[in-house]
C-alpha positions as MATLAB code, in Angstrom:
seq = 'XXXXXXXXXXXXXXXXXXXXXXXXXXXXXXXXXXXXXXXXXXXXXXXXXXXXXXXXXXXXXXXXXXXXXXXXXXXXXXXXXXXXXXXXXXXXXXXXXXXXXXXXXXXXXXXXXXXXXXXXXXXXXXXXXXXXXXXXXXXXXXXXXXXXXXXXXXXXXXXXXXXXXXXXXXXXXXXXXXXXXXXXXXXXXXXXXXXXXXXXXXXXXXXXXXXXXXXXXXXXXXXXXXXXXXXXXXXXXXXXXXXXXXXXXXXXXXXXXXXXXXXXXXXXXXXXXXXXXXXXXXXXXXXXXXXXXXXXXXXXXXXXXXXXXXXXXXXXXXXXXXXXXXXXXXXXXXXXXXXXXXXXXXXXXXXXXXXXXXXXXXXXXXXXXXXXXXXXXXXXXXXXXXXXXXXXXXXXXXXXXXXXXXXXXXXXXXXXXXXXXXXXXXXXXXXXXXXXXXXXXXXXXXXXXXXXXXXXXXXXXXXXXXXXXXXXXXXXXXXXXXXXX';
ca = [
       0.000    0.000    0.000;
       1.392    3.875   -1.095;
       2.314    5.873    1.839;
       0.229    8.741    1.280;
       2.623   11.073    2.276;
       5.101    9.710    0.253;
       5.994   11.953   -2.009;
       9.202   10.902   -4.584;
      12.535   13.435   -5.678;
      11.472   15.612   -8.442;
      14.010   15.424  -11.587;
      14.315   17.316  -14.490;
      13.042   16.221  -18.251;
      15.719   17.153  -21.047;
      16.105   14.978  -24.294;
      14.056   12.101  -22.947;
      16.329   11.629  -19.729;
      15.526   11.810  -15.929;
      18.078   14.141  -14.327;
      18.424   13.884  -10.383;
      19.473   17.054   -8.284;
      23.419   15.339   -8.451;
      25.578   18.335   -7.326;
      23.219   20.919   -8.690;
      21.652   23.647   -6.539;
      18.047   22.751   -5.278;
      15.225   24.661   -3.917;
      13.051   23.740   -1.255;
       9.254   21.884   -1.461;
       7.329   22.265    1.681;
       3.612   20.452    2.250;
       1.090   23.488    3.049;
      -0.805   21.525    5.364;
       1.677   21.226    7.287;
       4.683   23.325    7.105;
       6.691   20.598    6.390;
       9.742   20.034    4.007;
       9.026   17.266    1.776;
      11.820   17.597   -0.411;
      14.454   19.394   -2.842;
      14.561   20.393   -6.484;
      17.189   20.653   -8.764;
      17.724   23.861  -10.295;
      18.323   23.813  -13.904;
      21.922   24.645  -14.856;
      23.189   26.799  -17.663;
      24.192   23.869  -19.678;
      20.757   22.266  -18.774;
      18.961   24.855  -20.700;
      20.908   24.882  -23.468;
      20.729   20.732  -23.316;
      16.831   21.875  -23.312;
      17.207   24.073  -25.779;
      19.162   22.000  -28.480;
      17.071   19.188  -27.942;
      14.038   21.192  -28.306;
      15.278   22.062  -31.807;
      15.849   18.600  -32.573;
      12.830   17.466  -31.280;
      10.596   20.146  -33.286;
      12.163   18.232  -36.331;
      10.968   15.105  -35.525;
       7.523   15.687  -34.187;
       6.411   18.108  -37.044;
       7.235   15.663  -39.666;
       5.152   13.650  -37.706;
       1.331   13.192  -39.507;
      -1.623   14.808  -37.315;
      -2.690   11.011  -36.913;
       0.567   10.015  -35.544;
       0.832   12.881  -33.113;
      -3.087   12.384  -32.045;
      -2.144    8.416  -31.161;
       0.190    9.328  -28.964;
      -1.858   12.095  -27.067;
      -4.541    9.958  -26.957;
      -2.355    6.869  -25.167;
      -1.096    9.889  -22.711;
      -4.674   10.603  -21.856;
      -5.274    6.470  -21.149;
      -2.650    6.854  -18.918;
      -3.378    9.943  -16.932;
      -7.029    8.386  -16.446;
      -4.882    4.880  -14.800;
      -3.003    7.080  -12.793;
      -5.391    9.939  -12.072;
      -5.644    8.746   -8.049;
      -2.076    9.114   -7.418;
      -1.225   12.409   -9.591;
      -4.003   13.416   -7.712;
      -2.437   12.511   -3.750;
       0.951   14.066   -5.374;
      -0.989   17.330   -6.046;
      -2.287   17.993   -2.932;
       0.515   17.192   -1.177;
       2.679   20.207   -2.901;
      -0.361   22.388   -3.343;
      -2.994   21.657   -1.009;
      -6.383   21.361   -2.512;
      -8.730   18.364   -1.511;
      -7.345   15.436   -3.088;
     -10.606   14.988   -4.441;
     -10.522   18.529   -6.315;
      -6.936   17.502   -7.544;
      -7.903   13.743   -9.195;
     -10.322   15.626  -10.522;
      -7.814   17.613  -12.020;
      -5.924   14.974  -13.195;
      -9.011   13.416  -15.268;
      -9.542   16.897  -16.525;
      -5.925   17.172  -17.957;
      -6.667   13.517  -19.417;
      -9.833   15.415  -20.866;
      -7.534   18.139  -22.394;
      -5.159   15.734  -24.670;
      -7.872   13.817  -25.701;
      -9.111   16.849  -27.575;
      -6.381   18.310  -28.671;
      -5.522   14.826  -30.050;
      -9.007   15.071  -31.971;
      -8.604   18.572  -32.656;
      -5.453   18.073  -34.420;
      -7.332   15.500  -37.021;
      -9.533   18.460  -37.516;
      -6.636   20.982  -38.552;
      -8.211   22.284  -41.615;
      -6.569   24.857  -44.367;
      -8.658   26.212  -47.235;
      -9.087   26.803  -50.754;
      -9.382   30.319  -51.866;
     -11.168   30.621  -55.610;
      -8.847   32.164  -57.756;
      -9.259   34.886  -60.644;
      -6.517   32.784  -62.028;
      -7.834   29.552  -63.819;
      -4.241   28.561  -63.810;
      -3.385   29.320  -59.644;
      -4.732   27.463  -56.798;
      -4.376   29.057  -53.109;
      -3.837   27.518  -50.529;
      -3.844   28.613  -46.934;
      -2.386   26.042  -44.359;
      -1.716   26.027  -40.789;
       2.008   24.954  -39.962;
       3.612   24.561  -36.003;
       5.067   28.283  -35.372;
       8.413   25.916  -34.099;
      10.008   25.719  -30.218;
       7.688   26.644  -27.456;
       8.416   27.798  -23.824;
       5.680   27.674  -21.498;
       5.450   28.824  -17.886;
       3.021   27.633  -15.604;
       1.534   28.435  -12.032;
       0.962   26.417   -9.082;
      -2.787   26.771   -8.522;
      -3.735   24.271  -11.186;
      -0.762   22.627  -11.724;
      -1.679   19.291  -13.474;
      -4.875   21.437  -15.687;
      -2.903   24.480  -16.851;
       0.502   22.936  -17.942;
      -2.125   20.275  -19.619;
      -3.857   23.258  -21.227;
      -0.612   24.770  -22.630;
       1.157   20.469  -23.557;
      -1.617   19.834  -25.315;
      -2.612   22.527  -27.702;
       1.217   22.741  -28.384;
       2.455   19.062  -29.306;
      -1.045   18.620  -31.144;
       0.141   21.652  -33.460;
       3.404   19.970  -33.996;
       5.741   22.037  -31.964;
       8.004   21.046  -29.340;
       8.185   22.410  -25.975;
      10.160   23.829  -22.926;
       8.118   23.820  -19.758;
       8.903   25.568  -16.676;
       6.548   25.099  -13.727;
       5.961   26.292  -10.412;
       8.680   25.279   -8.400;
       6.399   25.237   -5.799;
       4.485   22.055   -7.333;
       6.782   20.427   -9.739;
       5.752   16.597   -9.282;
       1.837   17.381  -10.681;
       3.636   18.255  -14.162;
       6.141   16.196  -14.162;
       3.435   13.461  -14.058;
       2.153   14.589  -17.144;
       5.871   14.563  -18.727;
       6.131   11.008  -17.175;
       2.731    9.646  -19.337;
       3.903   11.250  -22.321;
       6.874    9.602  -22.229;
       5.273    6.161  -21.837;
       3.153    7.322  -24.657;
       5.817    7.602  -27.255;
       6.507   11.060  -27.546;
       9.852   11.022  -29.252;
      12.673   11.924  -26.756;
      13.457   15.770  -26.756;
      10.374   17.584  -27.813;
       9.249   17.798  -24.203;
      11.619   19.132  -21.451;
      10.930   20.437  -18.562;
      13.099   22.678  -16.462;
      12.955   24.276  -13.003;
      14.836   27.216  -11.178;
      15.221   30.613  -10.536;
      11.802   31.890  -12.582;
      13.246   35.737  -13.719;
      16.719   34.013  -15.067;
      14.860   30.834  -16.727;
      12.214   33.080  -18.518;
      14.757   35.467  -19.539;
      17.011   33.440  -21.021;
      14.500   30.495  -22.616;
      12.511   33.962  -24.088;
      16.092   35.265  -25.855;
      16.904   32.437  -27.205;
      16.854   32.322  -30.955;
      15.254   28.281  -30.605;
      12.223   29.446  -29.140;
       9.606   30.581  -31.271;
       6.546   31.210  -28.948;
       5.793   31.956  -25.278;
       2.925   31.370  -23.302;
       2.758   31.967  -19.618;
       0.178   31.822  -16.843;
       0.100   33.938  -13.913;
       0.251   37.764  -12.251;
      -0.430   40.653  -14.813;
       3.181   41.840  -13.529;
       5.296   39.069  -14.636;
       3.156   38.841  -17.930;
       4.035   42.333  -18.665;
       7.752   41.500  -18.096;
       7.655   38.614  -20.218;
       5.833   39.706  -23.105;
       8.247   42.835  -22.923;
      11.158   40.570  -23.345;
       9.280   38.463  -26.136;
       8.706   41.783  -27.902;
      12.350   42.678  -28.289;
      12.740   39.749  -29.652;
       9.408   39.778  -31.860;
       8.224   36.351  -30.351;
       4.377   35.983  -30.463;
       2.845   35.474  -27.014;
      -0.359   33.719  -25.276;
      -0.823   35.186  -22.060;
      -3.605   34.936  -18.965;
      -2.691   36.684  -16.544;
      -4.761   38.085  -13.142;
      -8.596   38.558  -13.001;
     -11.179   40.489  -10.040;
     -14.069   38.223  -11.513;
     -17.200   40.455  -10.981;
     -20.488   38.212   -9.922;
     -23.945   40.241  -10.680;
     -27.156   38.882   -8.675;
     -30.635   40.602   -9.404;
     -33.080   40.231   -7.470;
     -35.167   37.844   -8.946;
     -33.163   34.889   -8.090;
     -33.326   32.203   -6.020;
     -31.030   33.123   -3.211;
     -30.556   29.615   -1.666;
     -29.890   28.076   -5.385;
     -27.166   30.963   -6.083;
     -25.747   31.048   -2.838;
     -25.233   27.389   -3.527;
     -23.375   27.604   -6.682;
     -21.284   30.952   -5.947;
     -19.635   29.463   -2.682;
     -18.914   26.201   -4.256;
     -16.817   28.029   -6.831;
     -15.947   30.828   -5.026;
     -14.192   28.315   -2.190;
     -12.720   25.444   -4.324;
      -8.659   25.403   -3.771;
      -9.365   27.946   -1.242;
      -9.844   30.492   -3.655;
      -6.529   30.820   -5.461;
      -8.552   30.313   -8.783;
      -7.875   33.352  -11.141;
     -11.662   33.172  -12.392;
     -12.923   32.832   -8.992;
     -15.898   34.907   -8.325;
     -14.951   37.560   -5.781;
     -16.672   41.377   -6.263;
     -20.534   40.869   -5.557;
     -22.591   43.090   -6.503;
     -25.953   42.484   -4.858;
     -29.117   43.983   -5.426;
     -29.738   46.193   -3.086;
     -33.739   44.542   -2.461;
     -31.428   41.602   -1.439;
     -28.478   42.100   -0.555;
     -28.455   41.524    3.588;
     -30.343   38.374    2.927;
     -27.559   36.764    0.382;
     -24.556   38.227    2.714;
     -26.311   36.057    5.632;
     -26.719   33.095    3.870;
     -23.258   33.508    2.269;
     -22.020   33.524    5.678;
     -23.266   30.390    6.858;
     -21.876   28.796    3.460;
     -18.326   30.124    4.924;
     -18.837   28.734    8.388;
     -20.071   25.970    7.562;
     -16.460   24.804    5.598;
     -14.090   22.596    8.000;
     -10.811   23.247    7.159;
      -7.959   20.850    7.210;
      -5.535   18.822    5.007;
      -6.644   17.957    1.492;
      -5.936   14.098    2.476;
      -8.703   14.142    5.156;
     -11.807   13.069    3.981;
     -13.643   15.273    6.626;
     -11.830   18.227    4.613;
     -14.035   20.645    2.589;
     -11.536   23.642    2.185;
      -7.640   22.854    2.391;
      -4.866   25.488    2.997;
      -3.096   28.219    1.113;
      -0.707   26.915   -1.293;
       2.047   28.989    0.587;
       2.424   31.966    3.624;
       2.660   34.392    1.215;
      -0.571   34.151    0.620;
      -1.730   34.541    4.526;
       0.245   37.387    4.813;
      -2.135   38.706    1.447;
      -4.740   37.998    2.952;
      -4.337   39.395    6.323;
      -3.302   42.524    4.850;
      -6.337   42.938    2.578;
      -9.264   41.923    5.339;
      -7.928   44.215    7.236;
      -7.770   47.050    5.125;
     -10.860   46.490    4.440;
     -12.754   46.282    7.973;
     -10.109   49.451    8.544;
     -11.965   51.169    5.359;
     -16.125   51.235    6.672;
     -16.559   47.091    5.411;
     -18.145   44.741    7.907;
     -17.138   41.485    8.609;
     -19.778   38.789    8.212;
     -17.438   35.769    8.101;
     -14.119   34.435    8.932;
     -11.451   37.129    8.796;
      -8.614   34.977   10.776;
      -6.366   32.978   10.467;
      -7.890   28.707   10.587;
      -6.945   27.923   14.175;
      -4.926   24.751   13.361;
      -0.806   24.226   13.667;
       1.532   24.132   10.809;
       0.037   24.810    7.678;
      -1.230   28.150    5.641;
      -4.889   28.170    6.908;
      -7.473   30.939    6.282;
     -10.826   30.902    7.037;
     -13.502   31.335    4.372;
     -14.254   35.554    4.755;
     -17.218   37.436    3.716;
     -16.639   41.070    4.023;
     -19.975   43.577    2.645;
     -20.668   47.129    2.051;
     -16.832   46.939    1.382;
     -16.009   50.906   -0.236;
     -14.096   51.014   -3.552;
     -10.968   52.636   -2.056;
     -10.368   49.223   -0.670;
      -7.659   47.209   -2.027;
      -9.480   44.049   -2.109;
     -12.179   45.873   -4.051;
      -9.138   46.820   -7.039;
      -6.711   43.962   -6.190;
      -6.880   40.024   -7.014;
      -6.934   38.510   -3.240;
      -6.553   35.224   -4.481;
      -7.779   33.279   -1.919;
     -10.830   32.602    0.086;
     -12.827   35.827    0.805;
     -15.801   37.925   -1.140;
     -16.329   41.580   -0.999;
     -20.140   42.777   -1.569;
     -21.613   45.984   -2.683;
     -25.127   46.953   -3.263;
     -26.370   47.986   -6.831;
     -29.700   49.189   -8.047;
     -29.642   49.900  -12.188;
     -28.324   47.258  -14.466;
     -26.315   50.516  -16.003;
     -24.368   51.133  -12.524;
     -23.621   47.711  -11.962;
     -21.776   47.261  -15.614;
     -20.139   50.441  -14.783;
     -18.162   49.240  -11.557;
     -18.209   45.520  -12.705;
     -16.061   47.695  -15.502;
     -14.073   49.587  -13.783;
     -10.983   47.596  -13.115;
      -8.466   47.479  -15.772;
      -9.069   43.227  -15.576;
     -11.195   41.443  -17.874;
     -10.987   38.139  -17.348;
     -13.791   36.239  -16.410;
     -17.309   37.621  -15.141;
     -20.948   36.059  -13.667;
     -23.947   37.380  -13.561;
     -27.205   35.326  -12.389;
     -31.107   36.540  -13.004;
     -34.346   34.658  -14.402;
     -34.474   37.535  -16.812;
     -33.955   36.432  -20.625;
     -33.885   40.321  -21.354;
     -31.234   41.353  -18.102;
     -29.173   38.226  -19.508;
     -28.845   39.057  -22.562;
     -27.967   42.960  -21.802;
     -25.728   42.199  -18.809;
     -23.197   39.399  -21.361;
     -22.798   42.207  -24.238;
     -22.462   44.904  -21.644;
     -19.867   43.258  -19.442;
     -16.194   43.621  -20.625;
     -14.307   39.924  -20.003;
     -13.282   36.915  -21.818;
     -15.570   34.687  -20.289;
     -18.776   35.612  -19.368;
     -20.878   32.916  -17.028;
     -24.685   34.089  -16.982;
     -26.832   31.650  -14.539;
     -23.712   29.096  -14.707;
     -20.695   29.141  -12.677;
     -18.006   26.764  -14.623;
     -15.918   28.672  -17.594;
     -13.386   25.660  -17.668;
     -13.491   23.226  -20.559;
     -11.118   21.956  -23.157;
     -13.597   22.782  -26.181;
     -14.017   26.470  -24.991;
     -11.497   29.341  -25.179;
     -10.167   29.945  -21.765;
      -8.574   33.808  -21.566;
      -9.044   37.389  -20.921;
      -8.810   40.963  -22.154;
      -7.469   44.731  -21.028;
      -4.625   43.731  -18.392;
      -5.834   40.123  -17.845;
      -4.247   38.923  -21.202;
      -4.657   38.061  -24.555;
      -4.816   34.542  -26.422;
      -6.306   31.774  -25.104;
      -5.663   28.094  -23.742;
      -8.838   26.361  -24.637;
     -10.476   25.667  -27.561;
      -9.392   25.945  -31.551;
      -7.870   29.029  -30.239;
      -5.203   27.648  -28.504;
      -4.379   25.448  -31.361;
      -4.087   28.576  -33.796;
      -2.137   30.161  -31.157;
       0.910   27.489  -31.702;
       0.939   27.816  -35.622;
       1.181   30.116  -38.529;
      -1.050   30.542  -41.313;
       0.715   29.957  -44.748;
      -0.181   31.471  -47.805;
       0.815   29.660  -51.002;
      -0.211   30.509  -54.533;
       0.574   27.185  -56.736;
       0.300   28.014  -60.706;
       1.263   25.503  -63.332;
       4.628   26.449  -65.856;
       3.365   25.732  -69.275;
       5.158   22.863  -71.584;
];
């Protein structure tokens, strides 16, 4: 029987190999349940990148000669494989990142989920004809892989978003470097691992870990790599795609969101309640589309806040490995310290506290209780920046032309929800709201078929959908006429 707080070395992935820490530097991995160190990565050398980087190169080669039913096999036996080992990617997970172990084997099935289409969707590549005034020119348009990728991923979602970013990639036909969170390297590496057994031919996946500001530097400079994608703070993203614009590299970014959730008041409290905190509270609330501004009508307002509250207290919190769990901890203490900082401006600022606010009164780990602050003021920082973790801020609204206005008003556009019985107030509130994914009456914006990204300062491109496929090739342009004799 598997320990279940086993937890094995992480290794690098360059040119098909397995590289332990030897004499290299390593960073520490600690549990956030607990506080405990569970073990040491190896930081990428120099040489290791550019072993990355040549094989990479090699690797792109290889795997776009490769026919769109060869690469979709192999995908495809990847997926089989994360489904076999979808319970113990999923105890991995949570031990580096802390979500129920139920939320992360879900995770893992999703990811399974993700190469599966992308496998299909790559047998569905089509170019096009264009008629010609020519009788003697045919043209063509074609999709080809743009070539090398480098991809940087977070550590909420770590087995889902590098998944996102494999699969869309290798399905085009390019090959990849992947950094991920250092903070949760085993749930990718697991991925690497079933490719691998899959047959992916050795060098067009590598994955790398280390310092993140010299690894995305120099991966980004080098003249290999021929698209970036990252995941994670609007900051970074605007440092990275800075660097990738020197350099004229074409990036897919998604990058921070303040998700805005709109309830009239013709709902059904109870039934919205229901579905708000269940997304609003999964993996604590480090979810970059979690809802987090409501804006409640003002004709009920007091009565969701009190029900909301109950929803909060109601969550035990504890390790993501106990079943009796239903909200684990912060993935690390910088986010206590976050969120200490923001509740408390807050409550400092006129908001009142309805729920939580402290610290989860258990030893070791990054614990927060679930927090419902209302009538929080705009000058609050919570109310203009992403808390990213388990807390809501309410306001009271009365027009549907006010509440677009302030759901507007942050330079984020990521996701958005909005919940009414109103056909008309549905259909005015998704053309008037200004995100990338817009969830009217339905809280769940996550699927592989669907494109998953934002707009204004919360990114552009996507990771879902034929999007994210287009976003890994160019388009080709060929004009084909006939010589005469």
């Amino acid at each position: 029987m598997v320990d279940r707080h086993a937890y094995p070395a992480p290794r690098l992935f360059i040119d098909g190999e397995w590289i332990d820490a030897g004499d290299r530097d390593t960073l520490p991995i600690a549990n956030p349940a607990t506080g405990e160190a569970i073990g040491r990565l190896p930081v990428a050398t120099r040489a290791d990148l550019d072993r990355a980087l040549d094989a990479a190169r090699r690797g792109f080669v290889v795997w776009r000669a490769k026919t769109a039913l060869e690469r979709a096999a192999i995908l495809h036996r990847a997926a089989g494989l994360l489904r076999e080992r979808a319970d113990e990617i999923g105890r991995l997970s949570t031990i580096e990142q802390g979500k129920l172990v139920g939320e992360s084997i879900a995770e893992a099935q999703a990811s399974a989920d993700i190469f599966d289409w992308f496998a299909e969707d790559a047998r569905r590549d089509y170019g096009r004809i264009v008629p010609s005034k020519q009788p003697a020119v045919r043209h063509l348009v074609v999709h080809e892989p743009i070539g090398p990728a480098a991809l940087f991923t977070p550590w909420n979602f770590p087995v889902t978003i590098p998944a996102r970013k494999l699969a869309a990639a290798l399905a085009a036909g390019c090959s990849v470097v992947i950094k991920p969170a250092e903070e949760t390297p085993m749930s990718c590496l697991e991925l690497a691992r079933a490719l691998d057994d899959a047959g992916l031919p050795k060098g067009v996946l590598n994955v790398v870990f280390g310092l993140p500001a010299e690894i995305s530097d120099y991966l980004i400079r080098s003249p290999v790599i021929r698209k970036v994608s990252f995941t994670g703070s609007t900051g970074v993203g605007k440092l990275l795609a800075g660097i990738a614009a020197e350099v004229m590299k074409p990036t897919t970014m998604e990058l921070g969101g303040h998700a805005p959730v709109i309830v009239f008041d013709d709902v059904d409290i109870d039934m919205v309640v229901r579905m708000t905190a269940a997304s609003k509270f999964r993996n604590a609330g480090q979810i970059c589309i979690a809802p987090t501004r409501f804006y409640l009508h003002d004709r009920i307002h007091d009565a969701f806040v009190a029900r909301f509250a109950e929803a909060a207290r109601a969550l035990t919190l504890g390790n993501g490995l106990d079943p009796g769990t239903r909200m684990g901890p912060l993935a690390n203490p910088r986010r206590v310290v976050a969120m200490e900082a923001m509740i408390g401006d807050a409550i400092a600022g006129g908001a009142a506290l309805r729920a939580g606010g402290a610290k989860g009164d258990l030893p070791g780990g990054n614990f927060w209780e679930a927090t419902v602050l209302s009538d929080v003021p705009d000058s609050a920082r919570i109310m203009n920046e992403e808390p990213f973790g388990p807390v809501i801020a309410t306001q009271r609204f009365e027009t549907i032309e006010d509440v677009a206005e302030r759901a507007n008003r942050l330079p984020y556009g990521l996701a958005a929800y909005a919940f009414t019985r109103s056909a008309a107030q549905a259909h005015r509130i998704g053309e008037m709201i200004e995100a990338g994914m817009v969830g009217v009456n339905f809280p769940v914006l996550t699927g592989p078929e669907t494109p998953f990204g934002g707009v204004k300062e919360s990114g552009h491109g996507s990771d879902g959908g034929i999007e994210a496929l287009r976003g890994y090739q160019v388009t080709k342009y060929i004009a084909q006429g006939y010589l005469p004799g």
